[in-house]
C-alpha positions in Angstrom: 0.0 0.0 0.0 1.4 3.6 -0.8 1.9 5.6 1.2 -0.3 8.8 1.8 2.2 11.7 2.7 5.4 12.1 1.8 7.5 12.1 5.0 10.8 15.1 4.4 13.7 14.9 6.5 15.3 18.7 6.3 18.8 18.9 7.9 19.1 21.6 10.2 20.8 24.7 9.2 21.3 28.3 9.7 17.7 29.5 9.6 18.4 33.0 10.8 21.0 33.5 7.3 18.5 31.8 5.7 15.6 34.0 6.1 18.1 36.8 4.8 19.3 35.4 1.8 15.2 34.5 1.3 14.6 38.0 1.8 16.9 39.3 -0.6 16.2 36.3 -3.1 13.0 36.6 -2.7 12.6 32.7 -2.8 11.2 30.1 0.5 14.0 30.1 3.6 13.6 26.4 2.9 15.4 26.4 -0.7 18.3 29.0 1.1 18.9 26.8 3.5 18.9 23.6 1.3 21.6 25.6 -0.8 23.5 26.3 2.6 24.0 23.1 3.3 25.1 22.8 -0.5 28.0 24.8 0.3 26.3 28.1 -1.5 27.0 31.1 1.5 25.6 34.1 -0.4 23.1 35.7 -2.8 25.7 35.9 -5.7 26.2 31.9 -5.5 22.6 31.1 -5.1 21.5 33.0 -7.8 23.4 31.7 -10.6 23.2 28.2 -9.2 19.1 28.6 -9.4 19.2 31.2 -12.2 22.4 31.1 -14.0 24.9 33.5 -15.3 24.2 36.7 -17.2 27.7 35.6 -19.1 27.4 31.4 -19.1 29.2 30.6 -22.0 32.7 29.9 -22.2 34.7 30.5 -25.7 34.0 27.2 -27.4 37.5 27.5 -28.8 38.7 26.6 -25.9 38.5 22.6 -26.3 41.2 21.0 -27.5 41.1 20.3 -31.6 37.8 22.6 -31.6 39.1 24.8 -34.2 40.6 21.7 -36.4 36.8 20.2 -36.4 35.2 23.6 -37.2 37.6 23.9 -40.5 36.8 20.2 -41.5 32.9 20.2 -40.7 33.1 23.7 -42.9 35.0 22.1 -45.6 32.6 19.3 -45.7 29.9 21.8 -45.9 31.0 23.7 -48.6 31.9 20.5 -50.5 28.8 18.9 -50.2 30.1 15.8 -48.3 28.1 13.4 -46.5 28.2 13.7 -42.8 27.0 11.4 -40.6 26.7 11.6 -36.6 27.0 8.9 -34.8 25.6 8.8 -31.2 24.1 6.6 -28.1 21.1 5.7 -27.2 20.2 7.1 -23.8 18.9 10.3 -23.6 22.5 12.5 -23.5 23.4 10.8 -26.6 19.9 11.1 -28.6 19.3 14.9 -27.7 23.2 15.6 -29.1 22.8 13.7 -32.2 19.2 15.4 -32.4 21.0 18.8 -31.8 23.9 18.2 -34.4 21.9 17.0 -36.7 19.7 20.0 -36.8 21.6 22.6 -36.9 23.8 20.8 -39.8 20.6 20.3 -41.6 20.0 23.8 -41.2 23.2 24.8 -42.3 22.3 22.9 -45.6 24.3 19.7 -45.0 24.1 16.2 -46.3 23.9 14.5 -43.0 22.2 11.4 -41.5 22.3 10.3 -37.9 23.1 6.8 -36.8 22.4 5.4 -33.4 23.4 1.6 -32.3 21.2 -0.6 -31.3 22.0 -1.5 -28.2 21.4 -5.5 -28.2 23.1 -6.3 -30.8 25.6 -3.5 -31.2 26.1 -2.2 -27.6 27.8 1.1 -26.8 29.6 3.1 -28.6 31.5 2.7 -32.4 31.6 -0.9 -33.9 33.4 -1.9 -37.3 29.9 -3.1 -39.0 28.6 0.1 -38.4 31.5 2.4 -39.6 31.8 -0.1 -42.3 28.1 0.2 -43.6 28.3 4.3 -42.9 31.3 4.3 -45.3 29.5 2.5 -48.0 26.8 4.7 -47.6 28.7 7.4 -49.3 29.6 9.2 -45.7 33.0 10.4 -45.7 32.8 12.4 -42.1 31.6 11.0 -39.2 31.0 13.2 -36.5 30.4 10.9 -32.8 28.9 12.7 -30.2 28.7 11.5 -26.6 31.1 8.3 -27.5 34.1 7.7 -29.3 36.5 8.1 -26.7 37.0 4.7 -26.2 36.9 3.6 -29.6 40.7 2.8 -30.4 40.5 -0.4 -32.3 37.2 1.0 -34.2 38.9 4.1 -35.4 42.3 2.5 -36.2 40.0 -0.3 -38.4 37.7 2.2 -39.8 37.2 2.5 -43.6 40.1 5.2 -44.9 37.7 7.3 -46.7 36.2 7.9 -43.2 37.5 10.9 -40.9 36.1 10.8 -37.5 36.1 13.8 -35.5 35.1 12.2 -31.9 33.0 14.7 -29.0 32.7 12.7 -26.0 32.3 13.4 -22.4 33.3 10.5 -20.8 36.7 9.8 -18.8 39.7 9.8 -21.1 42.0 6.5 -21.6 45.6 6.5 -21.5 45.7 5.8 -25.7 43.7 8.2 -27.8 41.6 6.6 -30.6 43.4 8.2 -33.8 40.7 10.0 -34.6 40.7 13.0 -37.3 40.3 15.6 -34.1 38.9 14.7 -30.6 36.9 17.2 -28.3 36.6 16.4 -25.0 37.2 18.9 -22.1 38.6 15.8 -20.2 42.0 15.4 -21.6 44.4 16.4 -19.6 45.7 19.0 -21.5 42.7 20.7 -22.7 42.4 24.3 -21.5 38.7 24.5 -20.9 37.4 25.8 -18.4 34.1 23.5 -17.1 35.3 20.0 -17.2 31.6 18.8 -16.1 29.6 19.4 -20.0 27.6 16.1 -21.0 27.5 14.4 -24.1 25.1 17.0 -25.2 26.9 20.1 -23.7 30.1 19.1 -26.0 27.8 19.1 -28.8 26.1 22.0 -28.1 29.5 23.9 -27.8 30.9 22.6 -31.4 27.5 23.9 -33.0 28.6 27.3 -31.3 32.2 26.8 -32.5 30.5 26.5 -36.0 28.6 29.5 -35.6 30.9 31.7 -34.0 33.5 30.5 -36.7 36.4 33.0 -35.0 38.3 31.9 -32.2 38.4 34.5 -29.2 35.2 36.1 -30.2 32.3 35.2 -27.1 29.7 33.1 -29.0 26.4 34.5 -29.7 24.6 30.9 -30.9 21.9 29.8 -28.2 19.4 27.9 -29.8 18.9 24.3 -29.1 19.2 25.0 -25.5 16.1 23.1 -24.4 18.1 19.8 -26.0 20.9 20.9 -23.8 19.2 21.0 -21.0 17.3 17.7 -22.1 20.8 15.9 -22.2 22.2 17.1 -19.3 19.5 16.8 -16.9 18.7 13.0 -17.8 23.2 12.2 -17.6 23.3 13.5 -14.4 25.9 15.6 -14.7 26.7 18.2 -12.2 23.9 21.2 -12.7 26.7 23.7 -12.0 28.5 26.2 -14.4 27.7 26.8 -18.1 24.5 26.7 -18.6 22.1 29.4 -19.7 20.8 32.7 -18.0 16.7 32.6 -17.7 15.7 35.9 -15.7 13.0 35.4 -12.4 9.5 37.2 -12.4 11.0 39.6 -9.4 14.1 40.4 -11.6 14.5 44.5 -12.0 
């Protein structure tokens, strides 16, 4: 039998700072003091952890081989090759191969998307697959939220293939040698946020591709709500980069 209330158990906390930060927030003394105990002391913190930052994005240029994948998607673009991204199946992966493949189509591109199936293919690149892409007529494939781990699939891949891998996931000691990899996760990648999901790496090569000029602060922000999609449902951390979304009560 279910049960009829829901029982909470609030840690105790500084109710007194709470009920100023609320004031000033404007927001219940029970979220401020949840966020207390997060480790969040003052308005400043709590407001872009709730609200985000009036500046959230970081220069996408940033990631390691970012600029290398933007010349190579444009050249494909202007060529007219076929591109094809290849993701996952959970969410992260489906709302970044959604993402990339929208704004490529909208860019003009011949591009597919390809997702495994995950009985008979399992995670991640497989030789079948790249094999049946390449006869396809793709010559770039794009992965998004995989690919990392990939080194005998990329060394055995068709060589009218060029991979360009985005992944998220924890780096191995050997790189797949892939055409470029972005991950924020290599150890010598100079990024900034280190915590982007599958989706978020995507998100930020389709602002890479927009902004086309390294050093200029991107002005692409569409697709957020796929973003958001992919990151919520990976469970990444819901800190730093993420979009600004003003309160009711904001002057």
């Amino acid at each position: 039998m279910l049960a009829k209330e829901r029982i909470w158990e609030i840690r105790e906390y500084d109710k007194h700072k709470a009920g100023c930060l609320a004031a000033e927030l404007g927001i219940s003394p029970l979220v401020t003091g949840i966020l207390l105990e997060r480790g969040l002391n003052d308005t400043e913190s709590m407001r872009e952890f709730l609200y985000g930052s009036l500046t959230p994005f970081h220069d996408p240029f940033l990631l390691k081989d970012m600029e290398k994948s933007v010349r190579r998607i444009e050249r494909a673009l202007a060529a007219g090759e076929k591109i094809t991204v290849y993701g996952d199946y959970d969410v992260d992966g489906i709302s970044a191969s959604s993402l990339l493949y929208i704004y490529l189509h909208g860019r003009g591109a011949r591009v597919e998307t390809y997702i495994p199936q995950r009985k008979n293919e399992g995670y991640g690149l497989n030789d079948d697959a790249l094999q049946n892409i390449a006869e396809g007529g793709t010559t770039l494939v794009i992965t998004v939220d995989c690919g990392i781990s990939g080194l005998h699939e990329v060394e055995n891949a068709p060589q009218c293939l060029d991979i360009i891998i985005t992944d998220h996931h924890t780096v191995p000691e050997q790189l797949p040698p892939a055409y470029a990899i972005v991950n924020a996760k290599q150890a010598d990648d100079a990024y900034p946020f280190k915590e982007l999901s599958g989706v978020g790496i995507a998100f930020k090569l389709c602002q890479a591709l927009e902004q086309k000029v390294p050093g200029r602060l991107p002005e692409w922000a569409e697709l957020t709500e796929l973003a958001a999609l992919g990151t919520v449902a990976d469970i990444v951390p819901l800190v730093g980069e993420k979009p600004w979304k003003a309160p009711s009560w904001w002057g």
